[in-house]
ZAMARGU-4260 file (C-alpha; in steps of 0.2 Angstrom, whole numbers, plus 5000, padded with zeros to 4 digits):
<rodrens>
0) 4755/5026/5052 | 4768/5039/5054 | 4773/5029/5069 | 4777/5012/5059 | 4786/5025/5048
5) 4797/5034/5060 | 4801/5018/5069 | 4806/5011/5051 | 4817/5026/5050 | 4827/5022/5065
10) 4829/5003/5063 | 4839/5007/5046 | 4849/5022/5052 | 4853/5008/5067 | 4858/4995/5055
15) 4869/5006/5044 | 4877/5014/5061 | 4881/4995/5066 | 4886/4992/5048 | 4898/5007/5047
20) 4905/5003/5064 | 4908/4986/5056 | 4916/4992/5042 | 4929/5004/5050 | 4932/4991/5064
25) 4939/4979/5049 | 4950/4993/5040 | 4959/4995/5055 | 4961/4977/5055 | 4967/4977/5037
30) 4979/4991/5038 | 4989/4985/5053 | 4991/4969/5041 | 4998/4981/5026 | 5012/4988/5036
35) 5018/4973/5041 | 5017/4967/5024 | 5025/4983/5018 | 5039/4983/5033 | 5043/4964/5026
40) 5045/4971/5008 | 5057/4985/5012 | 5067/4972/5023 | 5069/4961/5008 | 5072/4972/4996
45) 5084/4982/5006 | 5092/4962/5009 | 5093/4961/4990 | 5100/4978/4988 | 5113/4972/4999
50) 5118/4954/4994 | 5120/4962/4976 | 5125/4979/4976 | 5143/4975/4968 | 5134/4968/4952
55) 5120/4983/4952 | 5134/4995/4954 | 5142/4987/4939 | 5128/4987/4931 | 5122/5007/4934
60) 5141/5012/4931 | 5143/5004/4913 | 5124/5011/4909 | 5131/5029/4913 | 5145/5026/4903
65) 5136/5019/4890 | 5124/5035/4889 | 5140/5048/4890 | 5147/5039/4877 | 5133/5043/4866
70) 5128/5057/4871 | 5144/5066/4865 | 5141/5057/4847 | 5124/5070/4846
</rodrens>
């Protein structure tokens, strides 16, 4: 009986060895997908940054005006 129990013991640690192995081989796997995705991101954003920074630096200037303006009125 304590046989049957010990052997039961070490099938399970063996499956959850084999089921952690598994799971730490796929979040390599998934991580090496997230920094491409991320590197993709930045490159477009830094793209968009780029094709429209005259209108964003339009944009910033008049809200900084806009809030100095203001902000002497208190």
């Amino acid at each position: 009986m304590l046989k049957d129990y010990s052997l039961k013991i070490k099938e399970k640690a063996k499956f959850f060895k084999e089921r952690i192995e598994n799971f730490l081989i796929d979040k390599r796997y998934v991580s090496g997908i997230t920094v491409i995705e991320l590197v993709l991101i930045l490159v477009i954003i830094i793209a968009l940054l780029l094709i429209f920074k005259n209108q964003l630096t339009d944009l910033i200037n008049t809200i900084f005006d806009k809030i100095t303006s203001e902000s002497s009125q208190i």
